[in-house]
DRENGU-142124 format. One record per residue (C-alpha): residue in three letters; chain; z, x, y. Coordinates in steps of 0.2 Angstrom, whole numbers. Each point is the difference from the previous one (the first is absolute). Layout:
+------+-------+-------+-------+-------+
! resn ! chain !     Z !     X !     Y !
+------+-------+-------+-------+-------+
!  ALA !     A !     Z !     X !     Y !
...
+------+-------+-------+-------+-------+
END
This chain:
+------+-------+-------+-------+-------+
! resn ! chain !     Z !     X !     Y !
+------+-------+-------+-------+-------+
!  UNK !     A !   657 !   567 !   594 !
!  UNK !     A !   -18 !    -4 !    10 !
!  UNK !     A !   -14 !     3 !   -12 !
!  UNK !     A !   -17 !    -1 !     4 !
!  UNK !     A !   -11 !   -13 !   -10 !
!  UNK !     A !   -17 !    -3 !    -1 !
!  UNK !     A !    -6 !   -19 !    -3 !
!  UNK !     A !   -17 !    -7 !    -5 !
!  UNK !     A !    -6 !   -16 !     5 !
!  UNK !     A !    13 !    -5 !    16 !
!  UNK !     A !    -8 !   -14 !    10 !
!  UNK !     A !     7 !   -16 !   -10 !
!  UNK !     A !     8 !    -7 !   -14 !
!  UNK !     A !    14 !    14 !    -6 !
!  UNK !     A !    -8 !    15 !     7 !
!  UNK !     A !     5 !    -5 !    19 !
!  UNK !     A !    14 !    -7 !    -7 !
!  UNK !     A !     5 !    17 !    -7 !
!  UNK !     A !    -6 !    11 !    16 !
!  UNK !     A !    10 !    -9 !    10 !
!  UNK !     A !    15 !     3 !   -12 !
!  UNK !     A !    -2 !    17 !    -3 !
!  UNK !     A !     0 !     2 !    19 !
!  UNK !     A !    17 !   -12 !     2 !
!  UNK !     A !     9 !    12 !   -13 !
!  UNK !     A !    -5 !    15 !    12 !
!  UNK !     A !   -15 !    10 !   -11 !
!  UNK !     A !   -14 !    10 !     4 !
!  UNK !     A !   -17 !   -12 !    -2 !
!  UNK !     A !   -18 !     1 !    -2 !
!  UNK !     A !    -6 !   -16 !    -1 !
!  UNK !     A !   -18 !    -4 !    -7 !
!  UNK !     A !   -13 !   -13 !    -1 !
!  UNK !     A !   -20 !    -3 !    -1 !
!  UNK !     A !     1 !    -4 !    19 !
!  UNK !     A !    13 !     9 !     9 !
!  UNK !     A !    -1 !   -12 !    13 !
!  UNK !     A !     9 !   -12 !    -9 !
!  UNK !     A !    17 !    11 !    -1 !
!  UNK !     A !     2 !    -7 !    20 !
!  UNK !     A !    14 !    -9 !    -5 !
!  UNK !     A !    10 !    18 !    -3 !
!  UNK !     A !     7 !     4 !    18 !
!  UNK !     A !    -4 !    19 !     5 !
!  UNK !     A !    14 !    10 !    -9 !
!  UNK !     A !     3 !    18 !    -1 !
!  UNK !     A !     3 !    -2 !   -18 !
!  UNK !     A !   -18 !    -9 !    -1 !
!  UNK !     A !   -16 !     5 !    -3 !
!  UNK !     A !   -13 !   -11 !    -7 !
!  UNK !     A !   -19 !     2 !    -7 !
!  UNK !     A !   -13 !    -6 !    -6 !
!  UNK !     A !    -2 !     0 !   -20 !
!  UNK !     A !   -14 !    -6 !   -12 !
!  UNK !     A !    12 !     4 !   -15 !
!  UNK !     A !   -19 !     0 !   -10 !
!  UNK !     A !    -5 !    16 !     9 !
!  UNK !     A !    10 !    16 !    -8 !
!  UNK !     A !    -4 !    12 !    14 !
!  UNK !     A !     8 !   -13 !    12 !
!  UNK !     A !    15 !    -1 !   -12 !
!  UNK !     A !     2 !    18 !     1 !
!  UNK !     A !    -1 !    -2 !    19 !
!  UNK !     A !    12 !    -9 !     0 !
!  UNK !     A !    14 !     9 !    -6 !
!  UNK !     A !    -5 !    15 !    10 !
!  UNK !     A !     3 !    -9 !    14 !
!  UNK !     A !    17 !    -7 !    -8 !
!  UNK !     A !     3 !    19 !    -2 !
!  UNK !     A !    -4 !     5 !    17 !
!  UNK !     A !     8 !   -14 !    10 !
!  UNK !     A !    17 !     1 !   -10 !
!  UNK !     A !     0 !    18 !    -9 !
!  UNK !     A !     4 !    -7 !   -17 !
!  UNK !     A !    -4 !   -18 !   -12 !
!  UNK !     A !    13 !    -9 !    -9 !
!  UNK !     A !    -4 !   -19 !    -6 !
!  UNK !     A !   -18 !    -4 !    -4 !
!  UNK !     A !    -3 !   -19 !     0 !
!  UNK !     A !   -17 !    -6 !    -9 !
!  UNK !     A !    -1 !   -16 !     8 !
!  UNK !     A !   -18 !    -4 !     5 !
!  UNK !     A !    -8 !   -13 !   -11 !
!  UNK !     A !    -8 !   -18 !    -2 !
!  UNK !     A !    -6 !   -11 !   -11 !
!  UNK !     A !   -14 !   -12 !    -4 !
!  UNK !     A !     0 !   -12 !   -16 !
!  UNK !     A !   -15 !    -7 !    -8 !
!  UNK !     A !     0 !     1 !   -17 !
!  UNK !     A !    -5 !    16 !    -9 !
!  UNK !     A !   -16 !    -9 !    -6 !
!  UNK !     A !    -6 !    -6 !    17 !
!  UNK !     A !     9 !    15 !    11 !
!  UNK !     A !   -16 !    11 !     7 !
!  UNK !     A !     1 !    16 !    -7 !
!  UNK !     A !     1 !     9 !    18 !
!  UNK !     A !    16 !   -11 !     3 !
!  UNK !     A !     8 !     6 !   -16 !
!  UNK !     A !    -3 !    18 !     5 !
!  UNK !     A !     4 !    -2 !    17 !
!  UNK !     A !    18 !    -6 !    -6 !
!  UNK !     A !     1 !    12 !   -11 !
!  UNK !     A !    -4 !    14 !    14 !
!  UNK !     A !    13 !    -7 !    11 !
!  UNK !     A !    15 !    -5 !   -11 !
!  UNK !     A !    -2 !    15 !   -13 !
!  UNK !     A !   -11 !    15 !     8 !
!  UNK !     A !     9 !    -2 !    15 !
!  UNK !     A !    16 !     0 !    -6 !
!  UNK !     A !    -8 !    16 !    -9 !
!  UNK !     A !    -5 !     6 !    15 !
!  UNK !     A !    13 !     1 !    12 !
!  UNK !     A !    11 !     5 !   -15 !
!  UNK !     A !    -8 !    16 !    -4 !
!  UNK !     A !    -2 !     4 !    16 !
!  UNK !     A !    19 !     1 !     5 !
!  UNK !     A !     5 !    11 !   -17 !
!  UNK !     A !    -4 !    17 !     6 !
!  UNK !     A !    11 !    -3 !    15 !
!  UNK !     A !    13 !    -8 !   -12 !
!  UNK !     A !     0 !    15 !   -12 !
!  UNK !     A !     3 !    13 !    11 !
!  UNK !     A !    15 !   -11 !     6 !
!  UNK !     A !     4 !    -4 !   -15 !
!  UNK !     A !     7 !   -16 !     4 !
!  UNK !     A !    -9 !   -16 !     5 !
!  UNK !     A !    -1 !   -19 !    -4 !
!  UNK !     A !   -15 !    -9 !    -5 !
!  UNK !     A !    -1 !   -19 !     1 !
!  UNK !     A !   -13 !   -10 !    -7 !
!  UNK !     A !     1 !   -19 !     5 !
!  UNK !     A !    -9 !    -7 !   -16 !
!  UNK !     A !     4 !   -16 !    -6 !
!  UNK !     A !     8 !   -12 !   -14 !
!  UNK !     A !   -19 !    -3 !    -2 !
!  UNK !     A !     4 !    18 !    -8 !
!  UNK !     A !     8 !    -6 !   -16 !
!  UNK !     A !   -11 !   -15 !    -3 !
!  UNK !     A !   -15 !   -11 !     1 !
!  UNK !     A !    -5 !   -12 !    13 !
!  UNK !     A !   -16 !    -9 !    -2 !
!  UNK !     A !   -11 !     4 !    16 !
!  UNK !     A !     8 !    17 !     4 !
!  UNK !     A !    -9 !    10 !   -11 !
!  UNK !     A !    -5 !    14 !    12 !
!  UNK !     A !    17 !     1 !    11 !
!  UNK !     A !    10 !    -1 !   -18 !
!  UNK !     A !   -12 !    12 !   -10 !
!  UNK !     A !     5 !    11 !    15 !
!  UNK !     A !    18 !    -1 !     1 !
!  UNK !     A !     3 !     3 !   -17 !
!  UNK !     A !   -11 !    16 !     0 !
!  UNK !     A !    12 !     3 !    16 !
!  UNK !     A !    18 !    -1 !   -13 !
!  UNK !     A !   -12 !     9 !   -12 !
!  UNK !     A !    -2 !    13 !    14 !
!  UNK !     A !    17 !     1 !     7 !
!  UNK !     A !     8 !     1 !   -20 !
!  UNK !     A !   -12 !    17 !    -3 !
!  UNK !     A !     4 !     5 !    19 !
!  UNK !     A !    18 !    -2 !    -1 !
!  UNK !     A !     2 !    11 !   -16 !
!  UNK !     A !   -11 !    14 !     6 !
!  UNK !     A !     7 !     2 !    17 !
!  UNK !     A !    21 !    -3 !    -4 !
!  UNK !     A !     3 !    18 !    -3 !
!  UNK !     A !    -6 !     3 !    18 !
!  UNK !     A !    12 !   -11 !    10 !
!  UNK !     A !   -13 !   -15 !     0 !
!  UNK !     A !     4 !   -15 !    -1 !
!  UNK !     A !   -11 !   -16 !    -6 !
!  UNK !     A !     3 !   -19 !    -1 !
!  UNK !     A !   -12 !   -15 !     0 !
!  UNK !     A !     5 !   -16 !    10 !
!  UNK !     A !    -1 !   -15 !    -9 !
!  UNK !     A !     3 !   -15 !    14 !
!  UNK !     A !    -6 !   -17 !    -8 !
!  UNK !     A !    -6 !   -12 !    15 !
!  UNK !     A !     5 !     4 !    17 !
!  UNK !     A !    -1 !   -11 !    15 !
!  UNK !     A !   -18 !    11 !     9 !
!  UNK !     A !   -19 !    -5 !     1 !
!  UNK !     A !    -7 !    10 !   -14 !
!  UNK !     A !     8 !   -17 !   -11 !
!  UNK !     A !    -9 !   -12 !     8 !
!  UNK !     A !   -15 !    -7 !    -7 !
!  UNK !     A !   -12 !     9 !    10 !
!  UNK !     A !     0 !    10 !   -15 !
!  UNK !     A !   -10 !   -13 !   -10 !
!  UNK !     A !   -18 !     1 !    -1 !
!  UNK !     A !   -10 !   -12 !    10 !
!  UNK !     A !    -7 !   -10 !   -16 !
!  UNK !     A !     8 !     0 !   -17 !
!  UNK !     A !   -10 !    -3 !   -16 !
!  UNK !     A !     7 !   -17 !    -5 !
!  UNK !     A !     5 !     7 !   -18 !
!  UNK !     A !    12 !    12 !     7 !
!  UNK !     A !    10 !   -13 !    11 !
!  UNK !     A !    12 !    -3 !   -13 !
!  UNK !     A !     5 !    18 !     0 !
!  UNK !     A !    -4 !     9 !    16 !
!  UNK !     A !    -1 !   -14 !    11 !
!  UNK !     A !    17 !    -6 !    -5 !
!  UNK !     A !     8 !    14 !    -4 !
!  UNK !     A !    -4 !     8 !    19 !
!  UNK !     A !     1 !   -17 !    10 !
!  UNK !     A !    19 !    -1 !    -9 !
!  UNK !     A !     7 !    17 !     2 !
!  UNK !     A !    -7 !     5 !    15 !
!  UNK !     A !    -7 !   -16 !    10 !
!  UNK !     A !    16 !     0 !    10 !
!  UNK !     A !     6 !    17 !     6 !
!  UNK !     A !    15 !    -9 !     7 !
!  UNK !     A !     6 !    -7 !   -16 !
!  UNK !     A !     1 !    21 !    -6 !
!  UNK !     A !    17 !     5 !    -6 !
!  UNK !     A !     0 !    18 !    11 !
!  UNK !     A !     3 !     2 !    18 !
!  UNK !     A !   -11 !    16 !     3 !
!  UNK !     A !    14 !     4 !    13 !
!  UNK !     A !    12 !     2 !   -16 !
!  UNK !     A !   -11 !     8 !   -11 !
!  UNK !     A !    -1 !    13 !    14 !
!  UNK !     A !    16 !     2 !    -1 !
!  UNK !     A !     0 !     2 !   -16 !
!  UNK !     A !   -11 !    16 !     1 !
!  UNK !     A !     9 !     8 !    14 !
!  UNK !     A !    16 !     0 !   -12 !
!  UNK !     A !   -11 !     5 !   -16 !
!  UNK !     A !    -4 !    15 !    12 !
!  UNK !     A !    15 !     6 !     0 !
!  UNK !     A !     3 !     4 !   -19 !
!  UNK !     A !     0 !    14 !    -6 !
!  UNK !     A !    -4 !    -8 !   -18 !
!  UNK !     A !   -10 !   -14 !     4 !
!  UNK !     A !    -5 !   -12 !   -14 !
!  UNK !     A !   -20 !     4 !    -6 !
!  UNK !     A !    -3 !   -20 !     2 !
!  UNK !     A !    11 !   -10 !    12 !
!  UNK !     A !    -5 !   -20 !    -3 !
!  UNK !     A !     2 !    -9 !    17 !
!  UNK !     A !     5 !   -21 !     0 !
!  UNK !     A !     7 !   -11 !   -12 !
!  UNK !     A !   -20 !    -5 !    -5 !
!  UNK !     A !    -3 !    18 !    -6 !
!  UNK !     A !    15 !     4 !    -8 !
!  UNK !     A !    -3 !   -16 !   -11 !
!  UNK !     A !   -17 !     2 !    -3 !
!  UNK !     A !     4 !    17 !    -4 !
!  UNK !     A !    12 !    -4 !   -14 !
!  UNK !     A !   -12 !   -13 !    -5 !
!  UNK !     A !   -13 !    12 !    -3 !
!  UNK !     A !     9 !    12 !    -8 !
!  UNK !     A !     8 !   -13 !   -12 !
!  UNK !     A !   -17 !    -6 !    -3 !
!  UNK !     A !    -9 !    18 !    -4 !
!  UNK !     A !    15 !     4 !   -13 !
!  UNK !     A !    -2 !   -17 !    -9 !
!  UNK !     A !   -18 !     1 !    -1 !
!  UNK !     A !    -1 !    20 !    -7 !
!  UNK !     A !    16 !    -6 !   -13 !
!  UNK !     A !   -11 !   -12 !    -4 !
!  UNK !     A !   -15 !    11 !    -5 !
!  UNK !     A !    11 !    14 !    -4 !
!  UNK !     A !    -7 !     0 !   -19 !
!  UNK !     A !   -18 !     2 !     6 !
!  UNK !     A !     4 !    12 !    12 !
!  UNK !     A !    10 !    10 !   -14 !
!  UNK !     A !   -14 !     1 !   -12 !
!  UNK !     A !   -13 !    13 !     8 !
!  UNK !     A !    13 !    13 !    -4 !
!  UNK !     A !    -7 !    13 !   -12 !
!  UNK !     A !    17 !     6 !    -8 !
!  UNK !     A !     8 !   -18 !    -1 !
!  UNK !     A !     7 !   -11 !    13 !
!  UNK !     A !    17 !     9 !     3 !
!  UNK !     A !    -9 !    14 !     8 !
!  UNK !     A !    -7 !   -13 !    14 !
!  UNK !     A !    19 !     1 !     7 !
!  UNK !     A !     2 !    17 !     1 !
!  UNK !     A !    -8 !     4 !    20 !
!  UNK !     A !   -13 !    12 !     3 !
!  UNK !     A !     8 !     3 !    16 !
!  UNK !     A !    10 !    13 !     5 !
!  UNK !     A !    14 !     5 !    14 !
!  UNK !     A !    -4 !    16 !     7 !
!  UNK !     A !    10 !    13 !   -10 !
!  UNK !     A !     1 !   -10 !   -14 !
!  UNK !     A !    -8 !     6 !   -14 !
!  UNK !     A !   -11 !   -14 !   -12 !
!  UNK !     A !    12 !    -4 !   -16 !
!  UNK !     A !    -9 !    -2 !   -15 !
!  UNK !     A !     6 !    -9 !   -14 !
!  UNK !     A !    10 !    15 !    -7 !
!  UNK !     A !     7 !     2 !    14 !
!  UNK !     A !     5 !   -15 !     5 !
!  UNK !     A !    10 !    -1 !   -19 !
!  UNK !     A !     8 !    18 !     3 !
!  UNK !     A !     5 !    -9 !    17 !
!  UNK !     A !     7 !   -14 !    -8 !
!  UNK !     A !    12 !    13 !   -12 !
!  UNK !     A !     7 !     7 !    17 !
!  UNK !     A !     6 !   -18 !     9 !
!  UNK !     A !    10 !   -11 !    -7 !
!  UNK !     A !     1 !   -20 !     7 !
!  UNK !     A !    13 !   -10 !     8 !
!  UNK !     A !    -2 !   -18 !    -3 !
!  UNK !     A !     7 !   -15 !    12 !
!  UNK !     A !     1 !   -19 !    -1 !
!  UNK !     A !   -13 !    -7 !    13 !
!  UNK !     A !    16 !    -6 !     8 !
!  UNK !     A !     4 !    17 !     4 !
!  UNK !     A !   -19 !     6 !     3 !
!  UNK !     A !     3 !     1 !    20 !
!  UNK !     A !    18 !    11 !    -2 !
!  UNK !     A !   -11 !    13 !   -11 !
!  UNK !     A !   -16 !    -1 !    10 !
!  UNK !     A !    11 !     5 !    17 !
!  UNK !     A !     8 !    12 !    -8 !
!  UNK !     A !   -14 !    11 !    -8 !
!  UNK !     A !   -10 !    -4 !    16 !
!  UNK !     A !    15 !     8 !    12 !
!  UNK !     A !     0 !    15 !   -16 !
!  UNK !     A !   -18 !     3 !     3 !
!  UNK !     A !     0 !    -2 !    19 !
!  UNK !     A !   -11 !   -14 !    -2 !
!  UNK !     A !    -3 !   -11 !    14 !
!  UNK !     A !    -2 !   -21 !    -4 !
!  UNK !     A !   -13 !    -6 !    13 !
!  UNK !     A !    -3 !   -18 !    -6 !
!  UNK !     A !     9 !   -12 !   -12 !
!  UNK !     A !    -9 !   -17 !    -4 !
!  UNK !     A !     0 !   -15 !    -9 !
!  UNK !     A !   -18 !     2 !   -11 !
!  UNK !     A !    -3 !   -15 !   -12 !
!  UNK !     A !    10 !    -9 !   -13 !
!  UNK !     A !    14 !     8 !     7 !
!  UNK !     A !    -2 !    18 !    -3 !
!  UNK !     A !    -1 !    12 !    16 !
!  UNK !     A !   -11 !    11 !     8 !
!  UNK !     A !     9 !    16 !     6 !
!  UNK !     A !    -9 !    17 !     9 !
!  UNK !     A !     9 !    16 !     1 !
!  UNK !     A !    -5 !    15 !     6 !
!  UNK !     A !     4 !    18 !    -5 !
!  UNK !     A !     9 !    14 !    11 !
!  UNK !     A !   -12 !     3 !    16 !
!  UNK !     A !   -14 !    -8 !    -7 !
!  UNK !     A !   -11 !   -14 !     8 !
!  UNK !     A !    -5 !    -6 !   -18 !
!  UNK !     A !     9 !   -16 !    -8 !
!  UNK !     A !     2 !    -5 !   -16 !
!  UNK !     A !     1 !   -16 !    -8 !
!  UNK !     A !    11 !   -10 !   -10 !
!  UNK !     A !     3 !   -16 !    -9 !
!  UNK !     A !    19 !    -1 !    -8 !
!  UNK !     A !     4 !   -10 !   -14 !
!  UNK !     A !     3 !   -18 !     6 !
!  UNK !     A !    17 !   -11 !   -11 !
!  UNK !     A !    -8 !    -6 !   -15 !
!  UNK !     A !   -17 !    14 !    -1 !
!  UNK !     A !    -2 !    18 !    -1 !
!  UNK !     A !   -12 !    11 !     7 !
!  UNK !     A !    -8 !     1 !   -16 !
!  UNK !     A !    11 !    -6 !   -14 !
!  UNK !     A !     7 !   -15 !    -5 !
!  UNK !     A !    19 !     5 !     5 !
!  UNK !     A !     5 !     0 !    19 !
!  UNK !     A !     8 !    18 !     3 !
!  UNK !     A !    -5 !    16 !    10 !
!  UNK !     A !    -2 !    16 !    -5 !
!  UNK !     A !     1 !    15 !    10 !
!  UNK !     A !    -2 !    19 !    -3 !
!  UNK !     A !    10 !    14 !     0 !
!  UNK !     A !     5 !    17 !    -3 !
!  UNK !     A !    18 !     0 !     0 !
!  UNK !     A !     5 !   -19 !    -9 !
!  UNK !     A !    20 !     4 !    -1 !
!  UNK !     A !    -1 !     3 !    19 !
!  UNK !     A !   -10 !   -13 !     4 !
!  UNK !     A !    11 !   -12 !   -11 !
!  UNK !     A !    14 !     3 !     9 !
!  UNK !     A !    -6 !    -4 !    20 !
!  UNK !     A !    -9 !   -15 !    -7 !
!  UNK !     A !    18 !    -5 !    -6 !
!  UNK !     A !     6 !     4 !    15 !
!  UNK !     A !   -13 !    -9 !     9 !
!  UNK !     A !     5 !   -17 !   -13 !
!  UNK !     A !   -15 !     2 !   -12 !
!  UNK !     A !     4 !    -5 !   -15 !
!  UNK !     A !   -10 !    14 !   -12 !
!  UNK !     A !    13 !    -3 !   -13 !
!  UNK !     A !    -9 !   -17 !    -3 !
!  UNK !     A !   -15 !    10 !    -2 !
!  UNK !     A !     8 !    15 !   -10 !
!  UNK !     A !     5 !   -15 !   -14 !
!  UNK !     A !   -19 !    -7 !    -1 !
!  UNK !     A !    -5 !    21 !    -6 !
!  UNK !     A !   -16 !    -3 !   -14 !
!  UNK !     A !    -5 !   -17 !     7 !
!  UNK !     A !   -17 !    -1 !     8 !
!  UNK !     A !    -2 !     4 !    19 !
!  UNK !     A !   -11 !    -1 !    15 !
!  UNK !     A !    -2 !     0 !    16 !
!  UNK !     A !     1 !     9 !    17 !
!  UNK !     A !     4 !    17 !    -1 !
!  UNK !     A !     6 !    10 !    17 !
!  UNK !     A !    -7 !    17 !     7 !
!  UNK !     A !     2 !    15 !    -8 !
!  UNK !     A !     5 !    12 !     8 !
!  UNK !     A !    -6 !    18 !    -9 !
!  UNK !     A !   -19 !    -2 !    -3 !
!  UNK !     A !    -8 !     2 !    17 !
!  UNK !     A !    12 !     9 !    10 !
!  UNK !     A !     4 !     3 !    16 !
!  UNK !     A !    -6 !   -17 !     1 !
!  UNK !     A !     5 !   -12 !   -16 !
!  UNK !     A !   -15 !   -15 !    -1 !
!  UNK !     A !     0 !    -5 !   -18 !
!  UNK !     A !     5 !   -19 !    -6 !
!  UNK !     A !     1 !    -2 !   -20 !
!  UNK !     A !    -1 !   -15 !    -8 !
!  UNK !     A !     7 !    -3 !   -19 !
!  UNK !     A !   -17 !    -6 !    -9 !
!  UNK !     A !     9 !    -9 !   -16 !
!  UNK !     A !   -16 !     1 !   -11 !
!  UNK !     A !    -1 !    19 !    -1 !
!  UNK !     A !    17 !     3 !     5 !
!  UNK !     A !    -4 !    13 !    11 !
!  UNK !     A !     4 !     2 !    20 !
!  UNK !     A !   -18 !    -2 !     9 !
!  UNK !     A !    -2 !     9 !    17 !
!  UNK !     A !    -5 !   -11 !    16 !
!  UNK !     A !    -5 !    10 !    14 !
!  UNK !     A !     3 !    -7 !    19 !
!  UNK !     A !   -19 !    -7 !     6 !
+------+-------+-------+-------+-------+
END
């Protein structure tokens, strides 16, 4: 079906790349950039319109989707894709440059968004899509204004996306690594860099993005990639882009877990009631109500615990997930040989995290195992049986000392069940972990 879409920045590099995508497919277009005569390469269509957009300038933003409204009666897809970059390190990068990054890459993505919401909600239905970056996860010397922006952007788009799911919206952030367009030449370099910095900045930029043509994305393909994201009608709240980000990503990731495990006693210690209370969240679901330690023990009287072999973990997972109505959006390998899994609850746009029990360690004991929640254990026993779990393994270890990853539970929270538990073998007690 023809949608209408609205895109930011369109005269090179993925924007016109996009445009002229979004018009092969057969959609509805406004097409922007700072200069609208550089959208000449777009051949008069009846499905066209283009404009001129300072995505800086709100009221123009706002302009903008009026006219999107009045040329086509209705917006569907926003696409944030205005944005360029200037390196120098942070020490040596003029203030006015650092803003002016920040204004493009963060307020105008700010900007535009904003003003396509009120047409949105009274749809309720649309897409926002924000191209942000792999810079969005991690730190590259040089880049501090374009990166301090595009993580303020997946900060943005995380808050957005919560707020607006219950009205039909729909968010995600574009992570591409490097792709084949001008903005990753090194006209992005300052003119003269201090000599201490050349180690970092200088090489760090000349590598990575000296030679656009040794990128790993075709911007053509990365299109592509959006006009199929378009069409979901769950899309992902980040979607990496190139073999580059998606390694990087894990990279990062693994990186962030090692380092806060490695700090995990400091981090512990500013607690005021002890440090078990540091792993019970201060974060709720909506209509969820905050457990407190009494309740969270009543809670434990009211479930009991399967317990599987590791062997077994994927068999139990699937099953409680297809229980729940749980949907798996990701499965990766994450270090040491454990994995990285997201899911996500009935009709929401929220994932949670997990990290399984790996052969040979636990999720937080010394026996490799996973335990899962439930309300009804003689049930549950018998469709893991019949799924080839072997609980009766388990059943024979009763009294010895357990822990690890515990599934959803599927009472506190309702209509929409969002609690993890994890087995904390010092206290012996079920801890709550809300879904960030």
């Amino acid at each position: 079906m023809s949608k209408v879409w609205l895109i930011t920045g369109c005269s090179r590099g993925l924007g016109r790349e996009l445009a002229q995508a979004v018009l092969g497919a057969g959609h509805r277009l406004v097409a922007t950039a700072r200069e609208p005569g550089d959208l000449g390469f777009l051949p008069p269509n009846e499905r066209l319109r283009t404009l001129g957009l300072d995505v800086t300038d709100a009221a123009a933003a706002r302009a903008a989707v009026a006219a999107v409204v009045s040329a086509f009666g209705r917006l569907d897809v926003v696409v944030n894709n205005a944005g360029y970059i200037k390196a120098n390190s942070l020490e040596d990068l003029p203030e006015e440059e650092f803003r002016r990054q920040i204004e493009v890459n963060l307020f105008g993505v700010y900007n535009v968004t904003r003003a396509a919401l009120p047409v949105m909600h009274a749809q309720r239905d649309g897409h926002i899509i924000q191209i942000s970056s792999i810079g969005g996860r991690r730190g590259t010397p040089g880049l501090g204004g374009y990166q301090s922006a595009k993580w303020a952007v997946g900060g943005l788009s995380e808050v957005l996306a919560r707020e607006v799911a219950p009205l039909g919206i729909r968010v995600t952030c574009v992570e591409p690594g490097g792709m084949r367009t001008e903005m990753f030449g090194l006209s992005m370099l300052p003119e003269r860099l201090a000599p201490d910095y050349e180690p970092t900045v200088g090489a760090v930029i000349r590598a990575t993005f000296g030679r656009p043509e040794g990128a790993r994305s075709d911007p053509a393909k990365v299109a592509q990639a959006i006009l199929r994201l378009a069409e979901e009608k769950q899309p992902p709240l980040h979607l990496l882009l190139g073999s580059d980000a998606v390694s990087a990503a894990a990279s990062a990731l693994t990186a962030r877990a090692e380092e806060d495990a490695r700090w995990k006693t400091l981090s512990l210690s500013t607690e005021s009631n002890g440090p078990g209370d540091a792993l019970l969240s201060d974060r709720e679901e909506p209509n969820s109500p905050r457990m407190t330690d009494d309740d969270n023990a009543t809670h434990i009287r009211q479930v009991a615990t399967v317990f599987v072999p590791v062997a077994d973990q994927d068999r139990a997972l699937d099953f409680y997930l297809d229980k729940l109505g749980f949907e798996k959006r990701a499965d990766f390998p994450y270090g040491n040989g454990s994995r990285w899994i997201e899911v996500a609850p009935p009709g929401s746009a929220n994932t949670i995290s997990l990290v399984p029990p790996s052969e040979g360690r636990s999720a937080g004991g010394n026996e490799t195992h996973c335990a899962f929640m439930t309300d009804d254990i003689e049930a549950d026993h018998s469709a893991l049986r019949a799924r080839g779990v072997d609980v009766d393994a388990e059943i024979a270890r009763k009294g010895k000392r357990r822990a690890g990853l515990v599934s959803i539970e599927a009472t506190i929270g309702d209509p929409v069940p969002s609690q993890f538990f994890f087995r904390d073998p010092d206290k012996n007690r079920f801890l709550i972990v809300q879904p960030g």
